[in-house]
DRENZA-409736 format. One record per residue (C-alpha): residue number from 1; z, y, x; residue in three letters. Coordinates in steps of 0.001 Angstrom, whole numbers, always signed. Layout:
BEGIN
resi NUM; pz Z; py Y; px X; resn ALA
...
***
This chain:
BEGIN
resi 1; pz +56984; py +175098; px +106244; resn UNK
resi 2; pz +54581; py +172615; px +105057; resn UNK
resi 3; pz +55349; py +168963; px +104640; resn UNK
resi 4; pz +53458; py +166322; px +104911; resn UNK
resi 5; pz +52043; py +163442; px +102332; resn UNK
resi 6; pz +54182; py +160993; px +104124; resn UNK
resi 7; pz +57188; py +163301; px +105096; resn UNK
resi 8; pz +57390; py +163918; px +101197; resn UNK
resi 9; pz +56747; py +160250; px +100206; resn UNK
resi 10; pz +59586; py +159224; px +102519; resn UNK
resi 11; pz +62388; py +162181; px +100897; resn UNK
resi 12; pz +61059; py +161219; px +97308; resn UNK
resi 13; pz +62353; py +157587; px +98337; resn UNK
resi 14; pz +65535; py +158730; px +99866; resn UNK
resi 15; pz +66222; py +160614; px +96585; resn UNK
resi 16; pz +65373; py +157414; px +94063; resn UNK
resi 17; pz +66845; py +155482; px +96317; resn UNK
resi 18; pz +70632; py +154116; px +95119; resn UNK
resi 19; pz +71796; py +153655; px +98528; resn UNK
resi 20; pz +70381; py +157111; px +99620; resn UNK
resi 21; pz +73722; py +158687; px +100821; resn UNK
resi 22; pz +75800; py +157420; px +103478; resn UNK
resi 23; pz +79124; py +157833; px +101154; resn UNK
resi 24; pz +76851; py +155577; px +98504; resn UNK
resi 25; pz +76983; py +153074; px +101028; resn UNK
resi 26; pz +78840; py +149603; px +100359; resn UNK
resi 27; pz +82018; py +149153; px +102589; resn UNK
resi 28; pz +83517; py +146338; px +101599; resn UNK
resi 29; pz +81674; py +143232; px +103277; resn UNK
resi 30; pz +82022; py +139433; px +102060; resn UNK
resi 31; pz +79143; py +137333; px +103520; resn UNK
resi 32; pz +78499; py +133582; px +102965; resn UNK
resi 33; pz +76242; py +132941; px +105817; resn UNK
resi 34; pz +76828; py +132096; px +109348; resn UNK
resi 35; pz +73430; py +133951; px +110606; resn UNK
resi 36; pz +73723; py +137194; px +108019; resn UNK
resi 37; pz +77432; py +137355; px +109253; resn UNK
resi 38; pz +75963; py +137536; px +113068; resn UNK
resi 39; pz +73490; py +140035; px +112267; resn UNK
resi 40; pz +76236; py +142626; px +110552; resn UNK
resi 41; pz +78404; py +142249; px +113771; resn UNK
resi 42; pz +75241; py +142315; px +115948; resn UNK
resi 43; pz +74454; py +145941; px +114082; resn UNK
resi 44; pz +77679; py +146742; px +115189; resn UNK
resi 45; pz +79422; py +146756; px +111546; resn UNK
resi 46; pz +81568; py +143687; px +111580; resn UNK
resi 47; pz +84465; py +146210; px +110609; resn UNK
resi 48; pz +82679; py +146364; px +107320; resn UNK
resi 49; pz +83065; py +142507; px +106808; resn UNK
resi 50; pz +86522; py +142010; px +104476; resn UNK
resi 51; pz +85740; py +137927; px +103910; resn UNK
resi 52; pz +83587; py +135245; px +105279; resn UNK
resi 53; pz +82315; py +131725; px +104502; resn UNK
resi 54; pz +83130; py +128487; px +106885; resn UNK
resi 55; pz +79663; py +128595; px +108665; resn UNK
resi 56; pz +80406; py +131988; px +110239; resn UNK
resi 57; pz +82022; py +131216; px +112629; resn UNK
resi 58; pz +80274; py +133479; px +115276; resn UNK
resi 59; pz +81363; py +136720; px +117105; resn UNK
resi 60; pz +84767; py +134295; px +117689; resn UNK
resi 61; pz +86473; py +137844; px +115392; resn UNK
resi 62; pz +85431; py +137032; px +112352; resn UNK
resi 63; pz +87505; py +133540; px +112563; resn UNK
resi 64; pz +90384; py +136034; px +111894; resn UNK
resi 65; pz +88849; py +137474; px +108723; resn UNK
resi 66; pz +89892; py +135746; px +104785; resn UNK
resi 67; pz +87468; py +132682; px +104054; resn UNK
resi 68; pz +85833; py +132181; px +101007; resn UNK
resi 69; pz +84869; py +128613; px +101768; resn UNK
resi 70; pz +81944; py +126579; px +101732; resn UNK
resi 71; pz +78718; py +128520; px +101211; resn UNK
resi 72; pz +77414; py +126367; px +98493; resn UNK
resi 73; pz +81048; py +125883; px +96936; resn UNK
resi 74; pz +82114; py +129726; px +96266; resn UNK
resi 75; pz +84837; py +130930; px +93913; resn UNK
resi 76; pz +84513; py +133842; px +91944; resn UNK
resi 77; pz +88593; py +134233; px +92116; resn UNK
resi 78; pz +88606; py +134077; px +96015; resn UNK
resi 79; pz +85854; py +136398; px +96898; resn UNK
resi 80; pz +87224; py +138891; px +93941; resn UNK
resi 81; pz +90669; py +139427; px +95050; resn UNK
resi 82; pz +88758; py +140829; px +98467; resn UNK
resi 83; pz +87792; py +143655; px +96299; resn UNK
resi 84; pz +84245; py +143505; px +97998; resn UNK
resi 85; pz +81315; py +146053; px +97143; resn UNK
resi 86; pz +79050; py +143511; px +98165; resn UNK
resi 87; pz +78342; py +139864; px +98685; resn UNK
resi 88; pz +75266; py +138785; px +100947; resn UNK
resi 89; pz +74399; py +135048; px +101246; resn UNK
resi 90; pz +70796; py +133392; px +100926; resn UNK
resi 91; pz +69409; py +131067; px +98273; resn UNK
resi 92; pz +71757; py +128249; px +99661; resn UNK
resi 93; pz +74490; py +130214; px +98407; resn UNK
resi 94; pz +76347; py +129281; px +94877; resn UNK
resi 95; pz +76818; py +127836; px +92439; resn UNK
resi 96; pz +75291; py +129885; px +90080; resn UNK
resi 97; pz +77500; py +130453; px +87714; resn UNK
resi 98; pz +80056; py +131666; px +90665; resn UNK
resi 99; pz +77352; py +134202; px +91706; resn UNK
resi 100; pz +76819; py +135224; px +87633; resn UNK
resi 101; pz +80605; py +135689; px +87460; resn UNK
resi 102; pz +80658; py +137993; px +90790; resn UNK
resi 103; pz +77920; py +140370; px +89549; resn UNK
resi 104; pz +79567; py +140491; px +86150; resn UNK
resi 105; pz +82488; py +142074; px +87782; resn UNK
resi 106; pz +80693; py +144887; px +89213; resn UNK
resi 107; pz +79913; py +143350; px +93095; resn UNK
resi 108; pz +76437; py +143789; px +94234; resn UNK
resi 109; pz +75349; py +140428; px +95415; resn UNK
resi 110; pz +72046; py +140052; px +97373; resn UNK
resi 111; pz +70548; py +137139; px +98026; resn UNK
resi 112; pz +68258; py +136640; px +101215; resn UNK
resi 113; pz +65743; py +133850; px +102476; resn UNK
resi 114; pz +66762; py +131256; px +104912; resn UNK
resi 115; pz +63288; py +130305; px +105504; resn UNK
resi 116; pz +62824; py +130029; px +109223; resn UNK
resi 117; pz +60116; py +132198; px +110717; resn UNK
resi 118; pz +59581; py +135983; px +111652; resn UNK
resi 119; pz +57957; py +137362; px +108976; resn UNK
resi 120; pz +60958; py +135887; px +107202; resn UNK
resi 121; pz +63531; py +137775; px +109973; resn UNK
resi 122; pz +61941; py +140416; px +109901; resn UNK
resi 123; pz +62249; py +141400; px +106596; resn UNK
resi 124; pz +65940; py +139937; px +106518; resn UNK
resi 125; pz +66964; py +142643; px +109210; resn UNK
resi 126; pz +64848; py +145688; px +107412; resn UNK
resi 127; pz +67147; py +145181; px +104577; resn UNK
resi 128; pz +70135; py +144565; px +105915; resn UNK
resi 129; pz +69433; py +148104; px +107963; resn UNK
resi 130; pz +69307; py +149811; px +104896; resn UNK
resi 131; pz +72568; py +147647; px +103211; resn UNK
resi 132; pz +74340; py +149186; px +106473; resn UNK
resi 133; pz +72622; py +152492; px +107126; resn UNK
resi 134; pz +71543; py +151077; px +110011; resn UNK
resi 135; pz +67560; py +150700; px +110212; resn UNK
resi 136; pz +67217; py +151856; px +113601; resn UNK
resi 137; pz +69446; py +149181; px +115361; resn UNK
resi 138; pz +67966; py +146708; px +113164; resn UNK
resi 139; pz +64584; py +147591; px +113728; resn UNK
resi 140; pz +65667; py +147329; px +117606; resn UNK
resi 141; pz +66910; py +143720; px +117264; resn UNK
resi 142; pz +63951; py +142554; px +115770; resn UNK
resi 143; pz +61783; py +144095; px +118781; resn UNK
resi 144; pz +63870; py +142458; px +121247; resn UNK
resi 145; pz +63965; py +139406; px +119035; resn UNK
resi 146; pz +60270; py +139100; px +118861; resn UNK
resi 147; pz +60124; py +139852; px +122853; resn UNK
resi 148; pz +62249; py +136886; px +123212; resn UNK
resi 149; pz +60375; py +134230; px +121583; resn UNK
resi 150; pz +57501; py +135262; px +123571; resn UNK
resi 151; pz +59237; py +134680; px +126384; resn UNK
resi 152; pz +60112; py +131705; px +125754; resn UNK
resi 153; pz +56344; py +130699; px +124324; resn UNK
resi 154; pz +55240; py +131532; px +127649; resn UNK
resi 155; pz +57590; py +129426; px +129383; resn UNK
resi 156; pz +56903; py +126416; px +127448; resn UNK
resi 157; pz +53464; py +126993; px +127879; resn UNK
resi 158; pz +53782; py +127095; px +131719; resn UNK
resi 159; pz +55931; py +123598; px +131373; resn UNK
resi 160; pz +53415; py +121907; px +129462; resn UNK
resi 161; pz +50929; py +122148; px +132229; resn UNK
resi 162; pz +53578; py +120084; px +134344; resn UNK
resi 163; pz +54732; py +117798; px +131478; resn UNK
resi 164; pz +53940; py +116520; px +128354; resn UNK
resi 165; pz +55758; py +117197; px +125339; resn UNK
resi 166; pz +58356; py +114760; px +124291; resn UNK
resi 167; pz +59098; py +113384; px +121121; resn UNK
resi 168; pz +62480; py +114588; px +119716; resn UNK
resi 169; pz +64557; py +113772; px +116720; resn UNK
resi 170; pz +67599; py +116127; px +115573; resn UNK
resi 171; pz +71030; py +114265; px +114135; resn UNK
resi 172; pz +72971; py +115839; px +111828; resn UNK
resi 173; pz +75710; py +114130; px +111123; resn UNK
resi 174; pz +79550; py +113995; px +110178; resn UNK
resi 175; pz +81879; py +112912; px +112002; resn UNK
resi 176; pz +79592; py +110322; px +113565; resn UNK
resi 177; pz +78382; py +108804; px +110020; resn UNK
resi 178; pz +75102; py +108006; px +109198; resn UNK
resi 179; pz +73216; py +111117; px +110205; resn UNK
resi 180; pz +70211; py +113630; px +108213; resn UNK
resi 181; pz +66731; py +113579; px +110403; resn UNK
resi 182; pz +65627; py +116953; px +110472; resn UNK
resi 183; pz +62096; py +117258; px +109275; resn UNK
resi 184; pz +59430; py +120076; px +108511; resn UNK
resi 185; pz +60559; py +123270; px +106621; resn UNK
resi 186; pz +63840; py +123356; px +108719; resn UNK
resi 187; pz +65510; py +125553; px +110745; resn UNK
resi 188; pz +65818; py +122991; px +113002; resn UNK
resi 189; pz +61826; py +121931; px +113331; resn UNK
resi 190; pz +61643; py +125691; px +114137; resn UNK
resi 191; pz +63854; py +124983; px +117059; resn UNK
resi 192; pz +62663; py +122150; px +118136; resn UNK
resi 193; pz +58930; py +123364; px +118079; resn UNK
resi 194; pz +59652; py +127148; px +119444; resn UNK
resi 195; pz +61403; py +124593; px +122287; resn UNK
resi 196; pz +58644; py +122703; px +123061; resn UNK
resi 197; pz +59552; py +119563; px +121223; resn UNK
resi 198; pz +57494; py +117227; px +119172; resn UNK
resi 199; pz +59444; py +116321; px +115828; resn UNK
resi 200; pz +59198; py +112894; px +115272; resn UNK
resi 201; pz +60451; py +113340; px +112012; resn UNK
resi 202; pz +57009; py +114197; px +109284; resn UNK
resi 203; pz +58891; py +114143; px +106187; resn UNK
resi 204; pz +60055; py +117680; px +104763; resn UNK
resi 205; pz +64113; py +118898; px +104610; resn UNK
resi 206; pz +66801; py +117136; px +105891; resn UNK
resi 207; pz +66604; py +113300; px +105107; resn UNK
resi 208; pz +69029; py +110247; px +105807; resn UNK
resi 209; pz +66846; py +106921; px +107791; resn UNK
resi 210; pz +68450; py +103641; px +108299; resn UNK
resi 211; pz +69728; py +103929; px +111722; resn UNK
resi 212; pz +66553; py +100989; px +112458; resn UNK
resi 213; pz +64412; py +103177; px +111380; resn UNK
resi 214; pz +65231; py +105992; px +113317; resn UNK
resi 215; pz +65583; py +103346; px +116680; resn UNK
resi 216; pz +62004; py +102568; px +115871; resn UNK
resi 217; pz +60798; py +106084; px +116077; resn UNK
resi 218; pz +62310; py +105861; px +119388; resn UNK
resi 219; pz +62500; py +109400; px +120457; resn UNK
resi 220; pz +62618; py +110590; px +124297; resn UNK
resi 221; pz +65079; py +113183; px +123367; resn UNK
resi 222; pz +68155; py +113111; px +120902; resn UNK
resi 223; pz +69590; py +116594; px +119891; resn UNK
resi 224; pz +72198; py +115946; px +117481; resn UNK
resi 225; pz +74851; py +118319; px +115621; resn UNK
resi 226; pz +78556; py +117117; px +114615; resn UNK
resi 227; pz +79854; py +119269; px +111167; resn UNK
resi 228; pz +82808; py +117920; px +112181; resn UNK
resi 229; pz +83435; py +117043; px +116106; resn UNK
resi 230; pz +81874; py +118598; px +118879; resn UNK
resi 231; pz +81845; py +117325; px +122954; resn UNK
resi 232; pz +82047; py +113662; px +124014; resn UNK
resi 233; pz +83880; py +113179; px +120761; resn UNK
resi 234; pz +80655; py +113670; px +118870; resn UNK
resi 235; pz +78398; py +111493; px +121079; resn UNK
resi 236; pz +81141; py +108812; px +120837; resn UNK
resi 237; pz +81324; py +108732; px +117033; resn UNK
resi 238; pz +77774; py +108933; px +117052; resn UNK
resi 239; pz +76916; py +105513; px +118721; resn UNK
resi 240; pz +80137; py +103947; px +117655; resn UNK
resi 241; pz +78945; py +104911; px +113963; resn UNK
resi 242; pz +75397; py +104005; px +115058; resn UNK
resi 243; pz +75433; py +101650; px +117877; resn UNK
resi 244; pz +70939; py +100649; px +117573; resn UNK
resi 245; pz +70643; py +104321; px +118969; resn UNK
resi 246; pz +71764; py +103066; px +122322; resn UNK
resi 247; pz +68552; py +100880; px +122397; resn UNK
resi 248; pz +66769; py +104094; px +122613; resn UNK
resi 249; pz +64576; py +105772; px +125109; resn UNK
resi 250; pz +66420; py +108615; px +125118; resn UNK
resi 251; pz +70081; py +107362; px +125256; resn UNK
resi 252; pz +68802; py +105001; px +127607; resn UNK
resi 253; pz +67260; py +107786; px +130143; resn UNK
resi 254; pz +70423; py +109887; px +128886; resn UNK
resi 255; pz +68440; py +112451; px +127369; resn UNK
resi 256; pz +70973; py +113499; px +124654; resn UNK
resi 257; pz +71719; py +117156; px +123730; resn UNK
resi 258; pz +74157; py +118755; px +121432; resn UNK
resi 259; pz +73415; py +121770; px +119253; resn UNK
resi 260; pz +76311; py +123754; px +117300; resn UNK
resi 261; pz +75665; py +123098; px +113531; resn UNK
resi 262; pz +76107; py +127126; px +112397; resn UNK
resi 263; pz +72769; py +127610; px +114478; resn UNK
resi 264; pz +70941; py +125852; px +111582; resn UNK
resi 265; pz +72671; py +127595; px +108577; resn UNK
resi 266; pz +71449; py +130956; px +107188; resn UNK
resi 267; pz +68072; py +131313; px +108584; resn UNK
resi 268; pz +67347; py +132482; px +112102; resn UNK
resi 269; pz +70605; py +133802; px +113817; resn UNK
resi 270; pz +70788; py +135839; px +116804; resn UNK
resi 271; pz +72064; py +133336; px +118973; resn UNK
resi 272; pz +69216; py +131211; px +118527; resn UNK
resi 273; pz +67026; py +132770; px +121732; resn UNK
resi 274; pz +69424; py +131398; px +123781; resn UNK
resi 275; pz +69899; py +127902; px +122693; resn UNK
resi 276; pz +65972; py +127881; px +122593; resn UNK
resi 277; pz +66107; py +127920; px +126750; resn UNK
resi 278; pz +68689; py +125411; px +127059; resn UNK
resi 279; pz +66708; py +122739; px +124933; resn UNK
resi 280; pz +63877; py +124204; px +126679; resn UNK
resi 281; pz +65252; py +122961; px +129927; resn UNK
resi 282; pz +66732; py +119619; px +128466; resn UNK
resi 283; pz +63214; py +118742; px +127268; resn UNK
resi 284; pz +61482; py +120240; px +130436; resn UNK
resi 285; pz +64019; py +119361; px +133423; resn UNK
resi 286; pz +60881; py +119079; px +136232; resn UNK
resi 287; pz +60086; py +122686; px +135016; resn UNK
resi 288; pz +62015; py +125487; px +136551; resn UNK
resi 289; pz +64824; py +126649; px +134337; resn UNK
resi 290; pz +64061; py +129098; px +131365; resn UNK
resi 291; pz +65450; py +132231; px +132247; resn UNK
***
């Protein structure tokens, strides 16, 4: 039987390849990311995961599993005694010397973008396929992924025609203090744009305004994010802490939406989709609701 050029190119790479065999495989999980962490249970191998940081906090499982703390605060000695094969995080996770530390005692750690766009995804799923052996179901989630956003793109399209698009600032705050404006090169200006929103914001990262500065901007809509408090709690603190937002247009018109804070950690989490049509329909409520 003759193969062909691409049949042999692809069983040349299997044999090169050092996680070729299924037995090669890592088994032992720690992740220190709150979207990677999603995607391994989403590929159906959250039995794999043997540790996981604070901001993974999503299937509700993995709140049962050993934490290794803050993503940006790691401890060699924590993850270690988890005896884990591998440690996946992206370039948010550290410090450094934790991570040196972790690959000088024999753990593979890989380290994966956060950026937040599909190219980015993408190629965040395709590896984490081949980490788990699992290529096909990750090259499905993508698909459906992709088919998603399109969706949605549509809708917001059709909205548009009805209504213009507001201005929105995101809060994120703690605990109600003075809060971070999220501007471009965020996971959260992806949001907000892929929802139809206008940032306000034109600065780059996350970014702390005086709270008269941010009145000024004077947004229509207000999504904020609590690290800390969630509910009526959150909105409370929020103008206690900050009482010149209430001279808004958007607390005025109350216009105020709440996004959980692991949807911004990590990169672009499979949860996102969803929480993509309910801004969707905060920031469009004449438009018929995203489905």
């Amino acid at each position: 039987m003759r193969l062909s050029a691409s049949a042999i190119a692809f069983c040349a790479g299997l044999l090169v390849s050092p996680w070729a065999a299924a037995d090669e495989l890592p088994q032992r999980w720690v992740s220190a990311g709150g979207a990677l962490s999603e995607w391994v249970a989403a590929m159906g191998a959250e039995s794999k995961l043997v540790g996981v940081d604070t901001t993974s906090q999503y299937p509700e499982s993995l709140k049962a599993l050993p934490s290794i703390g803050y993503q940006r605060q790691l401890s060699a000695e924590g993850i270690l005694s988890l005896r884990p094969q591998i440690l996946v995080g992206t370039e948010e996770m550290g410090p450094p010397p934790v991570l040196s530390q972790i690959r000088s005692a024999g753990v593979k750690v890989e380290l994966f973008s956060a950026h937040a766009d599909l190219p980015t995804l993408q190629h965040t799923l395709q590896h984490l396929g081949q980490l788990l052996g699992r290529e096909e179901q990750a090259g499905k989630l993508f698909e459906e992924y992709q088919q998603q956003l399109e969706q949605q793109k549509t809708w917001v399209s059709q909205a548009q025609a009805q209504q213009a698009a507001p201005g929105v600032l995101l809060l994120l705050g703690h605990a109600g203090g003075k809060p971070l404006i999220a501007g471009k090169d965020t996971a959260a200006d992806w949001l907000l744009q892929q929802a139809g929103g206008r940032n306000l914001a034109t600065h780059t990262g996350y970014k702390p305004f005086s709270v008269e500065s941010l009145a000024g901007l004077n947004p229509d809509v207000l999504v904020f994010s609590d690290r800390s408090l969630s509910g009526e709690a959150a909105r409370a603190a929020l103008f206690k802490e900050n009482p010149v937002l209430a001279s808004t247009v958007a607390a005025k018109a109350g216009r105020m939406v709440e996004l959980d804070p692991t949807l911004l950690v990590g990169g672009l989490g499979p949860r996102l989709p969803d929480s993509l049509k309910r801004l969707s329909t905060a920031f469009y409520p004449l438009a018929k609701s995203a489905q």
